[in-house]
N, C-alpha and C positions, 0 to 999 in steps of 0.2 A: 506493500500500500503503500534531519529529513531532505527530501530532495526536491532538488527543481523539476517541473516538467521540461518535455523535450523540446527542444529548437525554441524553447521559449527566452525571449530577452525583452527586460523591461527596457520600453521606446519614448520619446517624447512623442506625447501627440496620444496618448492608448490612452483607454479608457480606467475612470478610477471610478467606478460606482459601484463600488462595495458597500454589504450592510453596514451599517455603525454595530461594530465592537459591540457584546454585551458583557457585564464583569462575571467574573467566577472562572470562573472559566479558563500466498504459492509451490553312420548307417541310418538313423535318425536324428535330425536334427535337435537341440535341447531346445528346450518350452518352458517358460516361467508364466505366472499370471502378473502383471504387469497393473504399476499404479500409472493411469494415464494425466500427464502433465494437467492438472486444474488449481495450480496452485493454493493449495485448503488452507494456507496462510492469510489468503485472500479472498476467498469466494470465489478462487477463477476467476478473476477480474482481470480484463483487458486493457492494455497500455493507456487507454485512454485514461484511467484513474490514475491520479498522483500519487503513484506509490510514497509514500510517505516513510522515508528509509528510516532505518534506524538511528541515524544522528542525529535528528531532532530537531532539524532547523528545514520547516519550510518555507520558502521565499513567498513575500506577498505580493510580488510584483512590483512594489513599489520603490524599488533604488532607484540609484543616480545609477548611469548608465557607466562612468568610472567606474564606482566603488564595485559593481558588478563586474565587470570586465578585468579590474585588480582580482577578487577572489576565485575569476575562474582560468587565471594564468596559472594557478595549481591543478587543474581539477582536470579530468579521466579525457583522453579523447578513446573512439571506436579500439584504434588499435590496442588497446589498454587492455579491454575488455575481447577480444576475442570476434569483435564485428570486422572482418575483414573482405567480403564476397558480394559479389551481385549475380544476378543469373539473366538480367536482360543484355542485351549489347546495344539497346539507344547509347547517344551522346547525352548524356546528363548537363544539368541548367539550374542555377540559383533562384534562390526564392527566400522567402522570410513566411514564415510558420509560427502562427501567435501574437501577431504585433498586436491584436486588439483582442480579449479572450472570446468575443463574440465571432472567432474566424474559425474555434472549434465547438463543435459543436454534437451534443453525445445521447444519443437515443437507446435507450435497453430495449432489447428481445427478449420478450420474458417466459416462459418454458411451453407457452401455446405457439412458438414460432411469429409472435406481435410482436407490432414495432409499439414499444409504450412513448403514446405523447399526452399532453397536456391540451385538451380540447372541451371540455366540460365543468364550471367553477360551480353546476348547481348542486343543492343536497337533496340524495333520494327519498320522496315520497313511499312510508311502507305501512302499512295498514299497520301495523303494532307500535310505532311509531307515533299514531295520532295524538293517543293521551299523553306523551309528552311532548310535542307541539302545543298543544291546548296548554298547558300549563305553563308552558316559556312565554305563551302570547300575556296571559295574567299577569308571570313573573315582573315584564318588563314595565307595566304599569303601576310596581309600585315605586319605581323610581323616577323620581321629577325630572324637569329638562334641565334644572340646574345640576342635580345632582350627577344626572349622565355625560352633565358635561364636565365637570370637575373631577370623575372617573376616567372620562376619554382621556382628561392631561395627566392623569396619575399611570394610565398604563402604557402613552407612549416619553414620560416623563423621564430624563438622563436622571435625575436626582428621585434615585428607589428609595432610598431610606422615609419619604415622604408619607402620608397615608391622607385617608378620607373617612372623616368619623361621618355615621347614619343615626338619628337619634330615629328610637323604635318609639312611636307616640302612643302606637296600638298595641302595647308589651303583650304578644300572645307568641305561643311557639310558632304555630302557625303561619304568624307573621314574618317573626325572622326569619323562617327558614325560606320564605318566597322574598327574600330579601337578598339573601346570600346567593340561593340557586339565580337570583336575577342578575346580580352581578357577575358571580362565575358564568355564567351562559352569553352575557352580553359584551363580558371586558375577559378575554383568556386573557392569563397573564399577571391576575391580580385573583389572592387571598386573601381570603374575609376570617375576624375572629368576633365573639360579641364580648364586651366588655361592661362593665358597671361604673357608673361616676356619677357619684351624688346621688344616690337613689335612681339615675336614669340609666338604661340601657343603649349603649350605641354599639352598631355594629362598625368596624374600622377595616377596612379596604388598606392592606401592604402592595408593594410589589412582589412578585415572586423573585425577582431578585436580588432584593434586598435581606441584609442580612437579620431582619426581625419577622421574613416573611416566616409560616407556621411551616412546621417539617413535616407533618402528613398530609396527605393530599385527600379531598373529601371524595364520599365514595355517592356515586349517581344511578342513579333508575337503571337500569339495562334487563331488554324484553327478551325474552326465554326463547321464542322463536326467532330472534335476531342472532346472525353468527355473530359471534365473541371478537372479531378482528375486522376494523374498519381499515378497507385497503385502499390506498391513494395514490398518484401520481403527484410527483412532488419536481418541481421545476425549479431551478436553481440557477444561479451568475455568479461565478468566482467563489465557491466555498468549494469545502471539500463534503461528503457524504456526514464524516461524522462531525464537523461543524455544524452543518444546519440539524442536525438531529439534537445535540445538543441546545440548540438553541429554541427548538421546539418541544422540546422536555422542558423547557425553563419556563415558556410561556403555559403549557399544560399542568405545569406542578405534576409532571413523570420522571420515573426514573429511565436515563436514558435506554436500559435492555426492555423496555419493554416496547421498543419499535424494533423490528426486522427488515430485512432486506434483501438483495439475490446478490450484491456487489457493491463496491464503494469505487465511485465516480470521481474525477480527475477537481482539483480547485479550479485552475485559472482556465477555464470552457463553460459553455452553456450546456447543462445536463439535464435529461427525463429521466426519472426511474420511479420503480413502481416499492412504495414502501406497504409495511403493512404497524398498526398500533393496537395492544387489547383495550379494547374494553370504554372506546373514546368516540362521540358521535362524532358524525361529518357534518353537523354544525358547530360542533367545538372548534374543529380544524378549519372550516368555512371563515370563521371570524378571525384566524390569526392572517388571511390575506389583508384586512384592514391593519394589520401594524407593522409587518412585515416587509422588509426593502431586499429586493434581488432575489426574493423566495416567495414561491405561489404552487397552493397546492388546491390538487383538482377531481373528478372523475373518482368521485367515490363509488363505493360499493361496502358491504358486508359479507362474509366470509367465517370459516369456520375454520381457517388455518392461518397459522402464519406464513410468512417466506422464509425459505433458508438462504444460504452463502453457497454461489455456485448454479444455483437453480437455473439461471438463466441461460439463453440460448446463445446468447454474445449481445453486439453493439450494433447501431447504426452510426455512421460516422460521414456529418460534414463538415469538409475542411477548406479554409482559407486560405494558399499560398500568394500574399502579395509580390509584389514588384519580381515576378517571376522573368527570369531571363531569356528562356527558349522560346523557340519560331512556335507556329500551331503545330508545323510539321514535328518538333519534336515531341513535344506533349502528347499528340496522336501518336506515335510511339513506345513513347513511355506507359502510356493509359492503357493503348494493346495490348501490351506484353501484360501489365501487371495483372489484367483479366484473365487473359490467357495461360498463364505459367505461373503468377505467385511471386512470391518473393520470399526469401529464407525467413525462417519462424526465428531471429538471433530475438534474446533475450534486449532488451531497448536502454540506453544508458541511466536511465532514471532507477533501475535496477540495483545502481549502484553507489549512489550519494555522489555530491557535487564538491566535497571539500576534498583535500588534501589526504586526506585517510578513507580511501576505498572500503565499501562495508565489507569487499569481499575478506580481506585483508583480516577484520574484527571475527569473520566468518571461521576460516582458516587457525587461528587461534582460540575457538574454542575447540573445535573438533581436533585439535594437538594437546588440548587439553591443559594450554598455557595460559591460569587466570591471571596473573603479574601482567602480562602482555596485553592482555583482553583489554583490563583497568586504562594500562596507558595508551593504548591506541584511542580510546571514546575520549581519556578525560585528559591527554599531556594538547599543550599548545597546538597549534598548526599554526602556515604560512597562509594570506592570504586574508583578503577580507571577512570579518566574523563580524555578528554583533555584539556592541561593546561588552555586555554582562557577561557573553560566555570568551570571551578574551578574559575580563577579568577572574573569572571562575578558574582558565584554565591556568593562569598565571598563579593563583595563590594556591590551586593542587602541585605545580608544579614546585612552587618557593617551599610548600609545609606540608603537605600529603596529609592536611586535616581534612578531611571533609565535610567537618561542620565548619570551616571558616571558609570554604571553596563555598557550600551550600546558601551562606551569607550572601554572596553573590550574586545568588540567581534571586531576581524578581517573581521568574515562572519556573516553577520546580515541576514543575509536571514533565520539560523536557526529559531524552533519556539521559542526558548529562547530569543534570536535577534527581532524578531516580537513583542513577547508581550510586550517587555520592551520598543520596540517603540511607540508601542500603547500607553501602558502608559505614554510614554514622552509626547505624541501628545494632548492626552482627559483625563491625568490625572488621579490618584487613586482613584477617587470617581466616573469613568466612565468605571469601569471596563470591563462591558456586549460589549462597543466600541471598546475600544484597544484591547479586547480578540479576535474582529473580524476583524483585520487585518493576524491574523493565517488563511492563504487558510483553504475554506470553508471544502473541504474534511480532513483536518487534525485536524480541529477540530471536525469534526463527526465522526472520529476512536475513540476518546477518549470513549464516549456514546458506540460507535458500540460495542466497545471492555470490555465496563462494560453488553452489552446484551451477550456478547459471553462470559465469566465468568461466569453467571447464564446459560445458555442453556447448557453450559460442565455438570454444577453442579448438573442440573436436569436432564440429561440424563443418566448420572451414577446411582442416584437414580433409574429411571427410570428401569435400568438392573441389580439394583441391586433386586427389586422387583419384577419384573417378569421373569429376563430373555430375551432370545428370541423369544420370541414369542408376538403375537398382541395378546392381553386384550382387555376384555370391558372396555370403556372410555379412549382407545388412540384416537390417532387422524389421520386420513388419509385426502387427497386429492382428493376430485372428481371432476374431472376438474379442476374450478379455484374457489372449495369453500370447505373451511375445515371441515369436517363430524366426528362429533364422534360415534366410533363402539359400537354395541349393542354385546350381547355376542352372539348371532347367529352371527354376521356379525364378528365378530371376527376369529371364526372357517376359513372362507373363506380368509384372510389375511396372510401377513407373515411379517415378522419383518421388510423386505425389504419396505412394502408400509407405512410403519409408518411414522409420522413426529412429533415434538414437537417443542412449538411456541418458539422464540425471546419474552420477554415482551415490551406490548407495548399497544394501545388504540386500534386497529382493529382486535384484533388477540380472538380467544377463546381459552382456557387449555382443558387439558385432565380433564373429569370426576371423575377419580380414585385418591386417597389420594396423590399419587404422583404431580398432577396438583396444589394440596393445595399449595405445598411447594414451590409456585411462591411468595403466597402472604403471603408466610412467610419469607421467604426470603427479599423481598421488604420492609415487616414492619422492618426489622432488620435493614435496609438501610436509614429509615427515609421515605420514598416512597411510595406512595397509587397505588396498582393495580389499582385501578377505575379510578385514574384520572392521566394515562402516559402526558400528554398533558403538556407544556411547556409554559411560559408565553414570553419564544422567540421561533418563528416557527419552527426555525432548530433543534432545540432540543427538539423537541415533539419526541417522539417514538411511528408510526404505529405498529411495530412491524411485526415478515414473522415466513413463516415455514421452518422447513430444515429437511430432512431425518435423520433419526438415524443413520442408515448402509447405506454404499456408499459400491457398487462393482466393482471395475475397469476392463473395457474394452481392451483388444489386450494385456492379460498378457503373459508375456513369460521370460525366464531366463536360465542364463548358470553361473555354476563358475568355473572361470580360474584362472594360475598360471601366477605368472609373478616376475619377480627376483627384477628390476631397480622400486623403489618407484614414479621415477620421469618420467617414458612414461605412453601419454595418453592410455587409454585404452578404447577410444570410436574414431569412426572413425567420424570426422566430417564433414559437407558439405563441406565447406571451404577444409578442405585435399581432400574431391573427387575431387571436382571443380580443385583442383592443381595436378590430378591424384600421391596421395602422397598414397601410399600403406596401406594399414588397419593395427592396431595392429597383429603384431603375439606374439604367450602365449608359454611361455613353462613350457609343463604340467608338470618337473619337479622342476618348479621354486622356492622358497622359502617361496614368498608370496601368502596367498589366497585372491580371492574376488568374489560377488558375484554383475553382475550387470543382472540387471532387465530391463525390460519394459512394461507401462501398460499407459494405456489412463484414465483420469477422467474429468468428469462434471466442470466446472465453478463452483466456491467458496467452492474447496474439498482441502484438504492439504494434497498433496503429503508425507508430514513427517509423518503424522499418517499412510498413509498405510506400509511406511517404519517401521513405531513404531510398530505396528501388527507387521509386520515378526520378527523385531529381538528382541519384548518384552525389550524395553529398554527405560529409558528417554529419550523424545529426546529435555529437556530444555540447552541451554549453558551452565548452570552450571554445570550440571551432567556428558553433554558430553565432557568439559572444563575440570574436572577432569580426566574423564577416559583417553582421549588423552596426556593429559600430562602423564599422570604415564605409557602408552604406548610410550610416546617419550623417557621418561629415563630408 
């Protein structure tokens, strides 16, 4: 799921309309059964999500185009990582990818083979349903227009600590309780408590943000024949999935697990995806579109399941390439081919953090089983731009190796720089394996994922580098759900497309062919026995999976347009339909080119590499960190 997205560089001229801040806050041949590559780190989530690496710093877009271009004069280019290959032979052509986050643009398939958009903001009508209708319509009547109105400023109000006393004039339970339900139903986002003063009863409206709001959350009517999970499409701008989820826990007075999902969504893109909440009307979530900035959610339903991580079918993906450099004739080329043949499945560089210290690196030292090394790779210095607190953080671990005076440091502890050094305050430096496991479980298994995903780029290249295209005796294909190495007959009947090559790991088997060697040459180099993946802590054993070599994307399609102004979108989004706001127009003799696309891919495919095929270009920050800049001046 910290890291920058790909070929993305903060530009002058991009857009800044982010929510406001709220506080708080992957003779016979031998056969194995095979994990197939869905990264369950992640839900199988496709590049299009901002992996959110384990370093803990993800970018808001918002730098000086320096200060960015300084910190990624350290940072990984393709060759680094094992991305070395293409498989079309166009002439490749520059572009800029992200200059405005409204250039990507990200639709979930969700396990019915839908594309989920955002097209419906009404709430379902359901016969069980009515008598709580009727009763909210009552509700809203007992609060005056002043009062609704001095509520509406307290719930979209920066200053939480604030409240709104109700004097009850008609002191009956009865009363209050069509007092409270009135206000939770009409202002999400704000709890009610009743209070006594002077002999009168008033009820007093907090924020839920605020740190005196009440710590339970009140419990509401819900109808027996109504399923248990209100399911929604939830539309987003520049967050990340568990951003806004948080943030809609904060206005619901929920705790964040009790919303689901199928995969978590990229920040700096426009994304749809289909969430699911227990036990919450679609008039609760109806009203938080009134307070809400860059988040809108829609297309309710009720349901009698949740979602899980992974469910999904994959993405729909449109993409924005500005001031693209190629003729039409090469673009029609590039687009060909990429429908046609695919482009390698390489692991995408956001895989692998954007600083100075490679996660693969942090990866590699646990499964060596070196916590000393672990410690210093997350928390000693680096070269290159940081933000200031984890500079200073890193500086006074490295002056004192106190961790509660590094911890001083940090404003936001929640990073994983903040975690481990709490850890270590808590169980001490000689309990390392402990404090290291207060870092969430999935961010410590990016580190390992992303040391497997730096070996399978780096054998897969070999891999094409050595034969090509085409299946070989002793690759390895999928029959079912059990990996079979091909004989050289059974080769002939294959094509590059059914290939796969493993992740290392203890369940998995290699390819026969010398190329399979260079796993466990590779591993000896690392200090690491193929034979014995297996960890002497559970989480860090490695089954190991398979993953395709070529991935071909689904519903390709593409036009390139002219357009003058750098700063209009040039994707029409649900949200502008929904507002019947009119689609870009282009004029074809405009200044600027671009070239934007659309193509659907599988769960745990990286959108930027099929981007990387077309325009034959790095697509690590660094690389495109320079190019953008020397295109800005």
């Amino acid at each position: 799921m910290a890291e920058a997205e790909p070929l993305v560089v903060p530009v002058q001229g991009g857009e800044k309309r982010g929510c406001p801040e709220e506080e708080g806050g992957k003779g016979d041949a031998p056969t194995k059964r095979p994990r197939v590559d869905a990264d369950p780190d992640n839900g199988g989530r496709g590049e299009e999500e901002e992996e959110q690496g384990p370093d803990g710093e993800g970018g808001d877009g918002e730098e000086e185009v320096e200060t960015f271009a300084d910190m990624m004069k350290h940072g990984l280019t393709e060759l680094d990582v094992g991305i070395l290959r293409f498989v079309s032979s166009h002439e490749g052509f520059s572009g800029v990818l992200k200059e405005r986050y409204s250039d990507f643009v990200v639709h979930e398939i969700n396990k019915q083979g839908k594309t989920v958009v955002l097209d419906d903001l009404t709430v379902p009508t359901q016969e069980e349903d009515v008598p709580e209708v009727k009763q909210d319509s009552e509700e809203v009547d007992v609060l005056t227009a002043e009062q609704k109105l001095q509520l509406g400023e307290l719930q979209l109000n920066k200053n939480k600590e604030s409240n709104v006393s109700i004097e009850v004039v008609d002191d009956t339970k009865e009363k209050r309780t069509l007092v409270h339900k009135a206000i939770k139903t009409e202002f999400p986002g704000l709890e009610t408590k009743t209070e006594e003063r002077d002999g009168c009863r008033f009820i007093v409206a907090y924020h839920v943000a605020g740190k005196r709001a009440l710590a339970a959350p009140r419990k509401h009517f819900w109808p027996k024949n109504r399923g248990s999970f209100c399911h929604f499409t939830l539309y987003k701008e520049n967050r990340d999935t568990m951003d806004a989820i948080n943030l809609l826990s904060k206005f619901l007075r929920l705790r964040p697990n009790m919303f689901s999902y199928m995969g978590t969504k990229d920040k700096r893109a426009i994304t749809v995806q289909e969430i699911a909440v227990l036990k919450i009307t679609a008039e609760r979530l109806a009203h938080l579109n009134k307070c809400l900035v860059n988040l809108k959610v829609g297309n309710f339903c009720y349901k009698n399941h949740p979602l899980k991580l992974g469910e999904l079918r994959g993405n729909h993906f449109t993409v924005v390439i500005r001031n693209i450099s190629g003729t039409s004739e090469q673009v029609h080329q590039a687009m060909t081919s990429l429908k046609a043949m695919g482009f390698i499945n390489y692991y995408g560089m956001q895989r692998f953090g954007t600083t100075a210290v490679p996660t693969q690196q942090v990866g590699k030292a646990i499964l060596q089983n070196n916590w000393k090394e672990v410690v210093d790779l997350i928390l000693k210095p680096r070269p290159g731009a940081e933000k200031e607190f984890l500079v200073r953080a890193r500086e006074e671990w490295a002056k004192t190796q106190d961790p509660e005076a590094a911890l001083r440091k940090l404003p936001n502890k929640r990073c994983v720089e903040g975690q481990l050094l709490r850890g270590l305050s808590m169980y001490g430096k000689k309990n390392i394996v402990t404090a290291f496991s207060l870092i969430p479980r999935n961010n410590r298994l990016m580190y390992i994922h992303s040391y497997q995903s730096v070996m399978w780029n780096t054998m897969v290249s070999r891999r094409i580098d050595a034969f090509g295209l085409k299946a070989v005796e002793g690759d390895l294909v999928l029959t079912g759900t059990t990996a079979h190495v091909l004989s050289a007959e059974e080769a002939e009947s294959h094509s590059i497309h059914d290939i796969v090559m493993p992740l290392p790991g203890f369940d998995v088997i290699y390819p026969t062919h010398h190329v399979g060697k260079g796993y466990r040459e590779m591993l000896t180099v690392d200090g690491l026995d193929i034979d014995n993946m297996r960890h002497r802590v559970k989480d860090y054993s490695l089954a190991g999976a398979y993953r395709r070599i070529l991935i071909r994307p689904s519903d390709v399609s593409w036009e390139v347009i002219q357009y003058d102004d750098p700063k209009i979108s040039l994707v029409h989004s649900d949200v502008e339909k929904l507002d019947n706001k009119p689609a870009p127009v282009f004029n074809k003799e405009g200044k600027f080119q671009a070239l934007r696309m659309e193509f659907s891919l599988p769960p745990s495919t990286y959108a930027t590499m099929a981007i990387r095929e077309v325009l034959k270009m790095d697509t690590s920050i660094k690389k495109q960190t320079q190019l953008n800049t020397t295109w800005l001046n």
